[in-house]
N, CA, C and O atoms as a CHARMM CRD file, in Angstrom:
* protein
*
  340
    1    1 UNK  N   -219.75000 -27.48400 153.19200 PROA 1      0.00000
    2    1 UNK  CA  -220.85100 -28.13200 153.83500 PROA 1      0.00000
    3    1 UNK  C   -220.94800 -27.60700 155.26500 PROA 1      0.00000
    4    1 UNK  O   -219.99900 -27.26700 155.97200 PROA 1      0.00000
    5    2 UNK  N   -222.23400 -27.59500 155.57700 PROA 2      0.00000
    6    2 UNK  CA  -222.30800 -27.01600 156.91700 PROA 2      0.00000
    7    2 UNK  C   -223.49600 -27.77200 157.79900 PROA 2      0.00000
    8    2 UNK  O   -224.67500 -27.91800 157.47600 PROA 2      0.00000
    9    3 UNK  N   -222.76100 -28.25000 159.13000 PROA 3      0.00000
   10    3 UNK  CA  -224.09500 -29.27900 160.07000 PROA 3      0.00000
   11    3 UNK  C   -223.62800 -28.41200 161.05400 PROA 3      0.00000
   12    3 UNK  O   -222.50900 -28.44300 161.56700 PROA 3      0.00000
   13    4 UNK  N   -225.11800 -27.13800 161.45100 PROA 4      0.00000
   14    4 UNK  CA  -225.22100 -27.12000 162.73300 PROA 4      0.00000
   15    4 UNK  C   -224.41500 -26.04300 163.06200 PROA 4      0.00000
   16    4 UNK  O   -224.69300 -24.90300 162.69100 PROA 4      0.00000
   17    5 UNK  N   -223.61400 -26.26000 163.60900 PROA 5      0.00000
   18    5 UNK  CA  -221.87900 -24.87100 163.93900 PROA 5      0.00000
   19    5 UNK  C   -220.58700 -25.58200 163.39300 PROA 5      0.00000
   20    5 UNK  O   -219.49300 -25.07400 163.64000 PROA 5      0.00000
   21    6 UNK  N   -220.66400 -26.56800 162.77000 PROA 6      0.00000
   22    6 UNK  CA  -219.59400 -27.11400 162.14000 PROA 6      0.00000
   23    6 UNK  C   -219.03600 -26.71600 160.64600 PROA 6      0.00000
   24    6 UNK  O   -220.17000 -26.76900 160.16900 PROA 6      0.00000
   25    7 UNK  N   -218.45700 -26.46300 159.83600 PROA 7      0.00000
   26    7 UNK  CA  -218.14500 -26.36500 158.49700 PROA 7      0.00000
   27    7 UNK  C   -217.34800 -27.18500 158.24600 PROA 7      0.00000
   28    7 UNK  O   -216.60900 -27.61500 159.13200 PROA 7      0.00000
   29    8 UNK  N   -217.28600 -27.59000 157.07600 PROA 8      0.00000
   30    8 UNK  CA  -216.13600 -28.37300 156.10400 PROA 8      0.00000
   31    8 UNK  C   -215.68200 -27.68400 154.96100 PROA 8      0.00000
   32    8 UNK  O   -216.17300 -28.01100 153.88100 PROA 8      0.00000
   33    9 UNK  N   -214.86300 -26.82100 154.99800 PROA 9      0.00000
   34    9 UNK  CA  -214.74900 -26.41800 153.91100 PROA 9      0.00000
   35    9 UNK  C   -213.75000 -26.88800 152.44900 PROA 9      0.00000
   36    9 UNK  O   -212.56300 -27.02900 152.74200 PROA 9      0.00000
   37   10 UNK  N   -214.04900 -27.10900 151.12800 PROA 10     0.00000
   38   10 UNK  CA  -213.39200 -27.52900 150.64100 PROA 10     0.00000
   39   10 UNK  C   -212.77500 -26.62200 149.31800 PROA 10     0.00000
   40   10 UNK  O   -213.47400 -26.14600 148.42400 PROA 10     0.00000
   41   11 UNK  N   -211.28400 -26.50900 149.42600 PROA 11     0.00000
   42   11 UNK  CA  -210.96900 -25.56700 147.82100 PROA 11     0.00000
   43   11 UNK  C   -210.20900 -26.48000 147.13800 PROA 11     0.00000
   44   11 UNK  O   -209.38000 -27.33800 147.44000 PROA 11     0.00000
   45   12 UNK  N   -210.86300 -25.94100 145.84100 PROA 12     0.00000
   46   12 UNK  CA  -210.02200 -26.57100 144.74000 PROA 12     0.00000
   47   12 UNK  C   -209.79200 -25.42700 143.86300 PROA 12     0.00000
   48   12 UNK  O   -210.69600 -24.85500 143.25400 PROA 12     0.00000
   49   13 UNK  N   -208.72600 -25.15400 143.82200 PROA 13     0.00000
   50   13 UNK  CA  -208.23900 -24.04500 143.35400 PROA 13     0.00000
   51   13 UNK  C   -207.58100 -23.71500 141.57500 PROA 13     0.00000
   52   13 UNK  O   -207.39800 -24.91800 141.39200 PROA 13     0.00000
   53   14 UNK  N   -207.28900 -23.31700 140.72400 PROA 14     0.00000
   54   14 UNK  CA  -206.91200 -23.60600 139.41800 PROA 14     0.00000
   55   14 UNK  C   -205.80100 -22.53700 139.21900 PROA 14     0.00000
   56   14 UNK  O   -205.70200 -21.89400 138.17400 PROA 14     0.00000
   57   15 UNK  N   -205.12100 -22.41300 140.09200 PROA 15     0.00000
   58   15 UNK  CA  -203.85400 -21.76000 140.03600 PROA 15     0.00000
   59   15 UNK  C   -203.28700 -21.15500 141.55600 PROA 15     0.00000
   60   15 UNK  O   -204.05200 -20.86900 142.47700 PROA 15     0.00000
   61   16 UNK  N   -201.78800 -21.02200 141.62000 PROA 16     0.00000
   62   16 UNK  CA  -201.83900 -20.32700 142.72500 PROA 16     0.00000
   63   16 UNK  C   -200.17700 -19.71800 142.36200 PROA 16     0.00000
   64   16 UNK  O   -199.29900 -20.06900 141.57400 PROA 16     0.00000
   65   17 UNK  N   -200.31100 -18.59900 143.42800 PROA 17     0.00000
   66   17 UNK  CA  -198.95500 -17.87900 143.19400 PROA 17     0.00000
   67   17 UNK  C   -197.48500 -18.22000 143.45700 PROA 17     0.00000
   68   17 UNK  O   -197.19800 -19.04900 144.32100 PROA 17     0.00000
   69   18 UNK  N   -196.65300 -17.66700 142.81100 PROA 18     0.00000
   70   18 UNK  CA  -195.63900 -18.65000 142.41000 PROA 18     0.00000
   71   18 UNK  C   -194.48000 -17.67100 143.25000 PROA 18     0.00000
   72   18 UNK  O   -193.48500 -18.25700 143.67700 PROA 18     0.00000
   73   19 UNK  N   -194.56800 -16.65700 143.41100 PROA 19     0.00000
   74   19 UNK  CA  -193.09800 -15.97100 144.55400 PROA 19     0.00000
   75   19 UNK  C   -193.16000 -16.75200 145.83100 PROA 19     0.00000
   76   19 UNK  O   -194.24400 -16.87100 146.40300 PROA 19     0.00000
   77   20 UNK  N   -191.97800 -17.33900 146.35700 PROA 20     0.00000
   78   20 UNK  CA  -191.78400 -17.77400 147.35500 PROA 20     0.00000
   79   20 UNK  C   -192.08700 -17.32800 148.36000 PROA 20     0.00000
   80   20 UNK  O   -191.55200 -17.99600 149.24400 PROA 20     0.00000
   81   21 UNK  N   -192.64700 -16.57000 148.74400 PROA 21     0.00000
   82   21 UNK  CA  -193.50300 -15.53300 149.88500 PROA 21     0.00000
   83   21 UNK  C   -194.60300 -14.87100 149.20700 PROA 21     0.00000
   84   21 UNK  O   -195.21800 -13.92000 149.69100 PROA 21     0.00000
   85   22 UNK  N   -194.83100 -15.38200 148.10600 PROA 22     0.00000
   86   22 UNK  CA  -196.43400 -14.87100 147.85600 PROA 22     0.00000
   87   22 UNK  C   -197.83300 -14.95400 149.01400 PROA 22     0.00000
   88   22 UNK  O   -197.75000 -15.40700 150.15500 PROA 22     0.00000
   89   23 UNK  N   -198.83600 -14.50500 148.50000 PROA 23     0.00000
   90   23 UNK  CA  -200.46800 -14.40300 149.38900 PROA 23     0.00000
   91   23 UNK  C   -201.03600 -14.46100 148.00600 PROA 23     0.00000
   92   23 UNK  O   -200.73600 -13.89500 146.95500 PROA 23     0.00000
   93   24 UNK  N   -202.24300 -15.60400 148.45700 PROA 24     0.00000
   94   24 UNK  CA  -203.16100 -15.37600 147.88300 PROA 24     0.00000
   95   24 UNK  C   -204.72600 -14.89000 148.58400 PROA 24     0.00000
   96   24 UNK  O   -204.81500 -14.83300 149.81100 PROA 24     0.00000
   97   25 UNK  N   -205.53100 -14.66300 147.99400 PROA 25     0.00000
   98   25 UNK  CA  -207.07300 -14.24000 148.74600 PROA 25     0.00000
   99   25 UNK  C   -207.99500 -15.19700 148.05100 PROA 25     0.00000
  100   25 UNK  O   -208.27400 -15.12500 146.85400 PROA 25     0.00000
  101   26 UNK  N   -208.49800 -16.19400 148.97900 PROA 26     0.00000
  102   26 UNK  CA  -210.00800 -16.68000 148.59900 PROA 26     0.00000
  103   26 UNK  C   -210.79500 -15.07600 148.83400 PROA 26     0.00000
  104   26 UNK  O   -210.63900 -14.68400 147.67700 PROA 26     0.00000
  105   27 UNK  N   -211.25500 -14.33600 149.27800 PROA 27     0.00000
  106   27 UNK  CA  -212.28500 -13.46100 149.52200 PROA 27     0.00000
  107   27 UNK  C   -212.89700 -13.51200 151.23200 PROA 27     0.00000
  108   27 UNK  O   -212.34100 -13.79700 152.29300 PROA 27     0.00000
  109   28 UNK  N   -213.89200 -13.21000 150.98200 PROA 28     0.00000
  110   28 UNK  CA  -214.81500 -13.64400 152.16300 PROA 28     0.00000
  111   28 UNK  C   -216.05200 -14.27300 152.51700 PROA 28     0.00000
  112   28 UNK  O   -217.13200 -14.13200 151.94500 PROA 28     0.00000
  113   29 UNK  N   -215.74600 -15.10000 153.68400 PROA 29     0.00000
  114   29 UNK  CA  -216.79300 -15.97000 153.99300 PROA 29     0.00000
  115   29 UNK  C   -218.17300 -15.37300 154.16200 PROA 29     0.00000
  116   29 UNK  O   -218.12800 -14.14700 154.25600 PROA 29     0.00000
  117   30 UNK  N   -219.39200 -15.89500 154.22700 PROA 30     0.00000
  118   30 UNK  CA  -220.58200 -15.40600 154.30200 PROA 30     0.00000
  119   30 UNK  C   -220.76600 -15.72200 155.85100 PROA 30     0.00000
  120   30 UNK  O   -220.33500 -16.76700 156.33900 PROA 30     0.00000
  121   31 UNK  N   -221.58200 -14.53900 156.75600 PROA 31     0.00000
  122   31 UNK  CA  -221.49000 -14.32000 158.08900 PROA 31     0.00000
  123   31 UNK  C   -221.32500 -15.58600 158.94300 PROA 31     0.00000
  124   31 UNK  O   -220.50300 -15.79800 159.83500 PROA 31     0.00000
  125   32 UNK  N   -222.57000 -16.59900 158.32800 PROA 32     0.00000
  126   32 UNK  CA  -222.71000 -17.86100 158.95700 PROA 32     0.00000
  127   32 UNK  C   -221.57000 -19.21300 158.94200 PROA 32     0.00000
  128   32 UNK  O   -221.44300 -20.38700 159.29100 PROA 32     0.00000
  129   33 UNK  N   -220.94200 -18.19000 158.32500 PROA 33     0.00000
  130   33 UNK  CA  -219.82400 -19.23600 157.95900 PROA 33     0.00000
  131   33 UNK  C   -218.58200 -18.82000 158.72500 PROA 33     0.00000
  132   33 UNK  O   -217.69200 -19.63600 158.48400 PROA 33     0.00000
  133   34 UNK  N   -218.20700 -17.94500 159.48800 PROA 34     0.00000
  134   34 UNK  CA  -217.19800 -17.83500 159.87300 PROA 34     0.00000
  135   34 UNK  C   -216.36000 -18.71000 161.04400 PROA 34     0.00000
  136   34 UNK  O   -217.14800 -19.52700 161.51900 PROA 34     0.00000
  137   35 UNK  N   -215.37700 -18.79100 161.51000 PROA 35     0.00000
  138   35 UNK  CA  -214.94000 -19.66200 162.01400 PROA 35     0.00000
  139   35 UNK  C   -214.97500 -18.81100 163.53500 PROA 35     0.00000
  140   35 UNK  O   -214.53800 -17.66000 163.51500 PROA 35     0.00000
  141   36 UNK  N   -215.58900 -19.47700 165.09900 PROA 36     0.00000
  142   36 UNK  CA  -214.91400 -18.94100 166.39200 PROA 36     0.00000
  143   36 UNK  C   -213.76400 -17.99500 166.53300 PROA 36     0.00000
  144   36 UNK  O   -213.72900 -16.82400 166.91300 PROA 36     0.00000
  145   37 UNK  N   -212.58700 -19.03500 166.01600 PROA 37     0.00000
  146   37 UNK  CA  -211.41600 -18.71100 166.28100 PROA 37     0.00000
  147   37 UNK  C   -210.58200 -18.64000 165.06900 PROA 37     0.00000
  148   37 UNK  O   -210.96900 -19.43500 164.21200 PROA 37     0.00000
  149   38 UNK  N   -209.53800 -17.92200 164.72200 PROA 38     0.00000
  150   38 UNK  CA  -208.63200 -18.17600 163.90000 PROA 38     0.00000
  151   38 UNK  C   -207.96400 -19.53800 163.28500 PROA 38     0.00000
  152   38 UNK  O   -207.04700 -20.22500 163.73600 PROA 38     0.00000
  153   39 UNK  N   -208.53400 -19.64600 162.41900 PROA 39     0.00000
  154   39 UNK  CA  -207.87200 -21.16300 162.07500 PROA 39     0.00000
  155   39 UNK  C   -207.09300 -21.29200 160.61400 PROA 39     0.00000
  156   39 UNK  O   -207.29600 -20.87700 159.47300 PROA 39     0.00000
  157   40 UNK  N   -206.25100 -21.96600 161.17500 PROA 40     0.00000
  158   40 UNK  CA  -204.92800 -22.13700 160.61900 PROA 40     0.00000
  159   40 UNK  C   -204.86400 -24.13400 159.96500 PROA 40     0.00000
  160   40 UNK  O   -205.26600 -25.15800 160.51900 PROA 40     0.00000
  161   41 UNK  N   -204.21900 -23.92900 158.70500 PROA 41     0.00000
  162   41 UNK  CA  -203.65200 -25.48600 158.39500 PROA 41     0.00000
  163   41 UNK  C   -202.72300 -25.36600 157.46400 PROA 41     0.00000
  164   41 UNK  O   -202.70700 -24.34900 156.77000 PROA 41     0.00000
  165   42 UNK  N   -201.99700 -26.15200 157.32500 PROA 42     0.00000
  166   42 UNK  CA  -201.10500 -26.28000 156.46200 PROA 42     0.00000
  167   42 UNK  C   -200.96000 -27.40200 155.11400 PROA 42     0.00000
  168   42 UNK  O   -201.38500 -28.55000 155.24100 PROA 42     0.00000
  169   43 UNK  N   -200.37500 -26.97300 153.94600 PROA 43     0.00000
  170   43 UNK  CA  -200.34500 -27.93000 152.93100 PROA 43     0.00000
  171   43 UNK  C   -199.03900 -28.27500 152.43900 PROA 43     0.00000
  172   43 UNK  O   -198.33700 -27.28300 152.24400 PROA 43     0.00000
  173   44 UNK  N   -198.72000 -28.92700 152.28600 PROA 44     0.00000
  174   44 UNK  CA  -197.51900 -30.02700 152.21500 PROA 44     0.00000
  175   44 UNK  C   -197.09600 -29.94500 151.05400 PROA 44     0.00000
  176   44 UNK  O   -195.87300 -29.82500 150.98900 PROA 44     0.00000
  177   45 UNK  N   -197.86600 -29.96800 149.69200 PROA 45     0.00000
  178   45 UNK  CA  -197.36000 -29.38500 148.24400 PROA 45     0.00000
  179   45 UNK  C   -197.16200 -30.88400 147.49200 PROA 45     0.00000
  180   45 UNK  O   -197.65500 -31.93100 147.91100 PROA 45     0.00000
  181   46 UNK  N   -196.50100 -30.77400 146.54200 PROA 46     0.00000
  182   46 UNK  CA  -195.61700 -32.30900 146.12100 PROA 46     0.00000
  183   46 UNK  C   -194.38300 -32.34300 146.13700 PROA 46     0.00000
  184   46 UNK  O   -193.78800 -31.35300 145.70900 PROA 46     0.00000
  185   47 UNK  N   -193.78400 -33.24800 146.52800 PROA 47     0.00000
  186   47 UNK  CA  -192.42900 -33.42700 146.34500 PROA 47     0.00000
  187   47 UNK  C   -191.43400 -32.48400 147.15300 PROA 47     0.00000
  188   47 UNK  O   -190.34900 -32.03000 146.78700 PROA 47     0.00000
  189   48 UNK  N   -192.12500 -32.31500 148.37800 PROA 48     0.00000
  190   48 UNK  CA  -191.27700 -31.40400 149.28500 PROA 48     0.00000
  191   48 UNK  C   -191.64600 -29.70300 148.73600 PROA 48     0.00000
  192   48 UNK  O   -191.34500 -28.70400 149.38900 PROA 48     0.00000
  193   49 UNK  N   -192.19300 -29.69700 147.70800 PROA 49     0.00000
  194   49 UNK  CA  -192.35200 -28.09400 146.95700 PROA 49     0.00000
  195   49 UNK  C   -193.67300 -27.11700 146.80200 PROA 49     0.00000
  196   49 UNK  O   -194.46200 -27.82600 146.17700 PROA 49     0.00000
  197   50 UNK  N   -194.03400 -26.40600 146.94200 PROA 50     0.00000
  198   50 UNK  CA  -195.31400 -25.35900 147.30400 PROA 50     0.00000
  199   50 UNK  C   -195.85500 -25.70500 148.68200 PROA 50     0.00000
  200   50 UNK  O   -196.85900 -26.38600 148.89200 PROA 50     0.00000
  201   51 UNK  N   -195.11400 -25.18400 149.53800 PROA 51     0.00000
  202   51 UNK  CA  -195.75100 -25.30200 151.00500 PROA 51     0.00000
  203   51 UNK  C   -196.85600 -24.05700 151.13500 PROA 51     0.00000
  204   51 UNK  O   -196.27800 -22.99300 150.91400 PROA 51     0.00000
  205   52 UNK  N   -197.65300 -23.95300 151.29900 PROA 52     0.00000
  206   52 UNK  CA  -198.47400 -22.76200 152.25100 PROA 52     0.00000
  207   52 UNK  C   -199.17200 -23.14700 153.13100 PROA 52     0.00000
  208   52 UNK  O   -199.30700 -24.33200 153.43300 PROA 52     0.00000
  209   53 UNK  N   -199.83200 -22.01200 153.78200 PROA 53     0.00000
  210   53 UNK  CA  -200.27100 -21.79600 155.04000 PROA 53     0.00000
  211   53 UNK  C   -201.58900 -21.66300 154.81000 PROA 53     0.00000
  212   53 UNK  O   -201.68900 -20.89000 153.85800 PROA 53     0.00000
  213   54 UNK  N   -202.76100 -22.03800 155.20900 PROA 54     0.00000
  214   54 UNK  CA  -204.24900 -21.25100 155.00600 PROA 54     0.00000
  215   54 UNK  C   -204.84000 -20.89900 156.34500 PROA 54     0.00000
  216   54 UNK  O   -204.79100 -21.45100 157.44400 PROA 54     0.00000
  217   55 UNK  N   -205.53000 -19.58100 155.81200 PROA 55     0.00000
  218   55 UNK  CA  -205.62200 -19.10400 157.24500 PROA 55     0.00000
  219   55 UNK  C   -207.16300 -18.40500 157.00500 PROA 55     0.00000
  220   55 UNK  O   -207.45100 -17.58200 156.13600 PROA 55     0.00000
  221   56 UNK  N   -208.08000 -18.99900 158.06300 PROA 56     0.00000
  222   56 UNK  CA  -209.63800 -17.70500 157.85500 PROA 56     0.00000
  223   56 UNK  C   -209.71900 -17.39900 158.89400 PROA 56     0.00000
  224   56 UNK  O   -209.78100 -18.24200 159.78900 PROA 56     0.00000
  225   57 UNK  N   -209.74700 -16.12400 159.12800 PROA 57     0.00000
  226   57 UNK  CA  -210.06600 -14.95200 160.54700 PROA 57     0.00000
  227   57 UNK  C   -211.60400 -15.30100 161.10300 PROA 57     0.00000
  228   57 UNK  O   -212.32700 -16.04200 160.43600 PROA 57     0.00000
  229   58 UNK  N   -211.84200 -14.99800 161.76300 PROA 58     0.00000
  230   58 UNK  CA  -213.27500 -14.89400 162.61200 PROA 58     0.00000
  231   58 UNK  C   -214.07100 -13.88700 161.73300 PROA 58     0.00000
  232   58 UNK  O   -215.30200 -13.86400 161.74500 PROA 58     0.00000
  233   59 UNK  N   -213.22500 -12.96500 160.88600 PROA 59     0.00000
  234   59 UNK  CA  -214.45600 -12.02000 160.36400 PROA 59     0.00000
  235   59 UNK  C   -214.61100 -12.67100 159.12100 PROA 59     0.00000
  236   59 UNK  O   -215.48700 -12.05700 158.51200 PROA 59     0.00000
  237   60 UNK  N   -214.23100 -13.52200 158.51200 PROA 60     0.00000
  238   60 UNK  CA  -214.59200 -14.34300 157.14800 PROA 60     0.00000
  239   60 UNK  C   -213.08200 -14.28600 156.39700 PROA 60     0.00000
  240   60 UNK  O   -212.78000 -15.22300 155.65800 PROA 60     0.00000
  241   61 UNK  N   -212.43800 -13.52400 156.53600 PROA 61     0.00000
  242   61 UNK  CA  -211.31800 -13.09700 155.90600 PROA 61     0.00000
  243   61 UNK  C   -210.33100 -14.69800 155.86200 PROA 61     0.00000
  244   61 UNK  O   -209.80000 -15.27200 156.81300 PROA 61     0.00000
  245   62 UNK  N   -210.35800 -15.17600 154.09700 PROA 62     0.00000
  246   62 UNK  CA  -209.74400 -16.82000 153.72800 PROA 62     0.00000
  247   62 UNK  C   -208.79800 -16.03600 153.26000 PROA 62     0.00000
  248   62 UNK  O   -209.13500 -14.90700 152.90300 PROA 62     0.00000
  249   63 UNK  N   -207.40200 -16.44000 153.15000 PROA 63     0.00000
  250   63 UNK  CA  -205.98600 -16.30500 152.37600 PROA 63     0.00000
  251   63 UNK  C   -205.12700 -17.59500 152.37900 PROA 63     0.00000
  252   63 UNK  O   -205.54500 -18.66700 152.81800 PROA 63     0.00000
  253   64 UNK  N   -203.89900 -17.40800 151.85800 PROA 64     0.00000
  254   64 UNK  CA  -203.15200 -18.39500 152.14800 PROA 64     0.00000
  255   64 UNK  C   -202.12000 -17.46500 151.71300 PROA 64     0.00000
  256   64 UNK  O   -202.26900 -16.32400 151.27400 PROA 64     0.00000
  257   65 UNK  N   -200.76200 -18.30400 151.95400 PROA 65     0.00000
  258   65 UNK  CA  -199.25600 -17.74800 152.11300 PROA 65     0.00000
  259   65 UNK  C   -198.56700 -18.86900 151.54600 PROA 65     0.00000
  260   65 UNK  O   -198.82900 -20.05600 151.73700 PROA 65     0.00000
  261   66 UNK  N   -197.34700 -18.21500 150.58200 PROA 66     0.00000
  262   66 UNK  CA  -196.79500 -19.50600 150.12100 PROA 66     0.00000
  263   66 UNK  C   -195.66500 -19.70000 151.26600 PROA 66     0.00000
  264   66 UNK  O   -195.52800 -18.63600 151.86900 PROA 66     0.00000
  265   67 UNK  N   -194.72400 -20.82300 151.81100 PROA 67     0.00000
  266   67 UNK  CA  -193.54400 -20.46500 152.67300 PROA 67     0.00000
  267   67 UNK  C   -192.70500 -20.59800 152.05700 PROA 67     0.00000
  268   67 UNK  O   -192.33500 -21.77200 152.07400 PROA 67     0.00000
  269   68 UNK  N   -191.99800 -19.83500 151.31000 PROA 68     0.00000
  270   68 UNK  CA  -190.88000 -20.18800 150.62000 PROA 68     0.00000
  271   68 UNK  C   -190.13300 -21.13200 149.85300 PROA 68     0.00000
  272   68 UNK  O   -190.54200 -22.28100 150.01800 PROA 68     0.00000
  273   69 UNK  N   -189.34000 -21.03800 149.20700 PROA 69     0.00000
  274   69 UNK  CA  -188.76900 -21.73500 148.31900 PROA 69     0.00000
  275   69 UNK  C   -189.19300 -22.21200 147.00900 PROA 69     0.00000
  276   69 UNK  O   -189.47100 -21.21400 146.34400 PROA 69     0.00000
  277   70 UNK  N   -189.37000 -23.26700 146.33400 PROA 70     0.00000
  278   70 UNK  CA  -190.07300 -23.27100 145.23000 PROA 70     0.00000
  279   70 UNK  C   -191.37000 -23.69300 145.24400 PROA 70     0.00000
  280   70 UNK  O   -191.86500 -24.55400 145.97200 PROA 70     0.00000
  281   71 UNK  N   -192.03700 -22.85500 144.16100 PROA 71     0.00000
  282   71 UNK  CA  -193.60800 -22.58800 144.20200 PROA 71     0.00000
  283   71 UNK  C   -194.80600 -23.05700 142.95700 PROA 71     0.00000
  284   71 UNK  O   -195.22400 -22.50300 141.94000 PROA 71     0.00000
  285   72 UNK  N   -195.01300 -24.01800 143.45700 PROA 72     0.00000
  286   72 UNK  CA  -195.85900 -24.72200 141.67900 PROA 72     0.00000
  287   72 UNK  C   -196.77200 -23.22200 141.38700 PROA 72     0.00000
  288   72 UNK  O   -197.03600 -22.35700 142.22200 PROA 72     0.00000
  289   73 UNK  N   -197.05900 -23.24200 140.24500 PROA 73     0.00000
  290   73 UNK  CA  -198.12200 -22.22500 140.11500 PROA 73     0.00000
  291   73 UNK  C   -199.31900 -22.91900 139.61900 PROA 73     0.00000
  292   73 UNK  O   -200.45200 -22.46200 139.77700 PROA 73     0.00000
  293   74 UNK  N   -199.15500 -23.62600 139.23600 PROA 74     0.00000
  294   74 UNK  CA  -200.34100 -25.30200 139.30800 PROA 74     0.00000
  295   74 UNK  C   -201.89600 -24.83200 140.47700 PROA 74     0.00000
  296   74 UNK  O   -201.99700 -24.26600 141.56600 PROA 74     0.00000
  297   75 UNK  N   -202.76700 -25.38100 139.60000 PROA 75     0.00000
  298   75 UNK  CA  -204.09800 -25.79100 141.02400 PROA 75     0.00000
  299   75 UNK  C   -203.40400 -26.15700 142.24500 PROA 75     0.00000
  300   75 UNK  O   -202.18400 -26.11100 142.40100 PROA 75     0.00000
  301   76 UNK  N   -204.40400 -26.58300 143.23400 PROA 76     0.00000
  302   76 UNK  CA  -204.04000 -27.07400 144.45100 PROA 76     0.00000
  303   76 UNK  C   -205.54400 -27.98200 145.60000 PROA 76     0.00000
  304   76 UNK  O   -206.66200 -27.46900 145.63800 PROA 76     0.00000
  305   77 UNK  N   -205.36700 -28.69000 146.02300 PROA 77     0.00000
  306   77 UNK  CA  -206.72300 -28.64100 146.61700 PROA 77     0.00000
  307   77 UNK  C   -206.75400 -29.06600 148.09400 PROA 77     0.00000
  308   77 UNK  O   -206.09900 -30.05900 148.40900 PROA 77     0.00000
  309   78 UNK  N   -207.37300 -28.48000 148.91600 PROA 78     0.00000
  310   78 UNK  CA  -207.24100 -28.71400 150.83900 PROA 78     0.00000
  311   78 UNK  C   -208.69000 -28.62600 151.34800 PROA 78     0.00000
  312   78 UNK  O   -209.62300 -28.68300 150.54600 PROA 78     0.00000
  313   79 UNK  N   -208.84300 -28.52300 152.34100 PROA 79     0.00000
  314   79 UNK  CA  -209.65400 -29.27200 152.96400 PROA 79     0.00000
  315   79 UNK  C   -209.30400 -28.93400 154.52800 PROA 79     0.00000
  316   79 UNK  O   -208.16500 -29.16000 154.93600 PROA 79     0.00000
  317   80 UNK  N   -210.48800 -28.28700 155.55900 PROA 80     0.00000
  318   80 UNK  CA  -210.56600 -28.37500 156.81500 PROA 80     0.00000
  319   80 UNK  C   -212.14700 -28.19000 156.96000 PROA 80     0.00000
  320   80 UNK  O   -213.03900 -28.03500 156.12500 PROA 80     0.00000
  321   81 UNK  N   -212.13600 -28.26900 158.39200 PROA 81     0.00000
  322   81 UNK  CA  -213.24000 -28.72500 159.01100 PROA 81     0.00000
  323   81 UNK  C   -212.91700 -27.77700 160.73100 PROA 81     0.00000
  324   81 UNK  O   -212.04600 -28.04800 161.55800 PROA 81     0.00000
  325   82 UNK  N   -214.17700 -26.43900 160.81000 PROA 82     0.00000
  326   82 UNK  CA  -214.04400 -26.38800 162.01800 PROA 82     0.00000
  327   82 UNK  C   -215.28400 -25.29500 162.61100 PROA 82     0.00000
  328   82 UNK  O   -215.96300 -24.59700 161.85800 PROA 82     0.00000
  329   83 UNK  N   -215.42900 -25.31300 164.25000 PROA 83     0.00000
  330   83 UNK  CA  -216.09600 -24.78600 164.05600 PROA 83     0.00000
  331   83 UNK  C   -216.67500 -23.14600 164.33800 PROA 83     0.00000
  332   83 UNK  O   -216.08500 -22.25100 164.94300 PROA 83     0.00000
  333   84 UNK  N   -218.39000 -23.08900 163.50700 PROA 84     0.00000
  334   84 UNK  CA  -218.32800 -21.47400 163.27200 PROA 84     0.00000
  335   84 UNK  C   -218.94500 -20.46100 164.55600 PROA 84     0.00000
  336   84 UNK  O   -219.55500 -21.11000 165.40500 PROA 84     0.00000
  337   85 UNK  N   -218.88100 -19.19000 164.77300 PROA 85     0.00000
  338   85 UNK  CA  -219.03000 -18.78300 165.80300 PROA 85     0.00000
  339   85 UNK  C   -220.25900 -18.69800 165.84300 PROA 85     0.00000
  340   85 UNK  O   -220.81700 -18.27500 166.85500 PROA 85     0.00000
């Protein structure tokens, strides 16, 4: 969703990678959508387990990173809000 220079973006994802230092790639954002600044959040997983990182660059560029240890390979779903340049 998008109001203005703000985004919300929401993924719901139907799998994700399972090496404890894996990357995954959403792709890339469409121009109007990109974020100012580098923005960063983090997801918590269940039960202490599938931590990653999500990260979208200023040029559209979405990924995420698993941080180690054990890794659901399960969906996942997150959620931020920020705003675009």
């Amino acid at each position: 969703m998008k109001a203005g220079n703000v985004v919300q973006i929401l993924v719901e994802w139907k799998s994700a990678a399972t090496a404890s230092w894996d990357t995954g790639n959403f792709g890339v954002l469409p121009a109007g959508w990109c974020p100012l600044i580098t923005t960063r959040w983090a997801y918590s997983g269940r039960d202490g387990s599938s931590q990653r990182d999500f990260t979208i660059l200023p040029d559209g560029k979405f990924t995420y990173r698993n941080l180690g240890g054990s890794q659901n390979g399960e969906g996942f779903v997150t959620s931020a809000s920020y705003i675009t340049a």
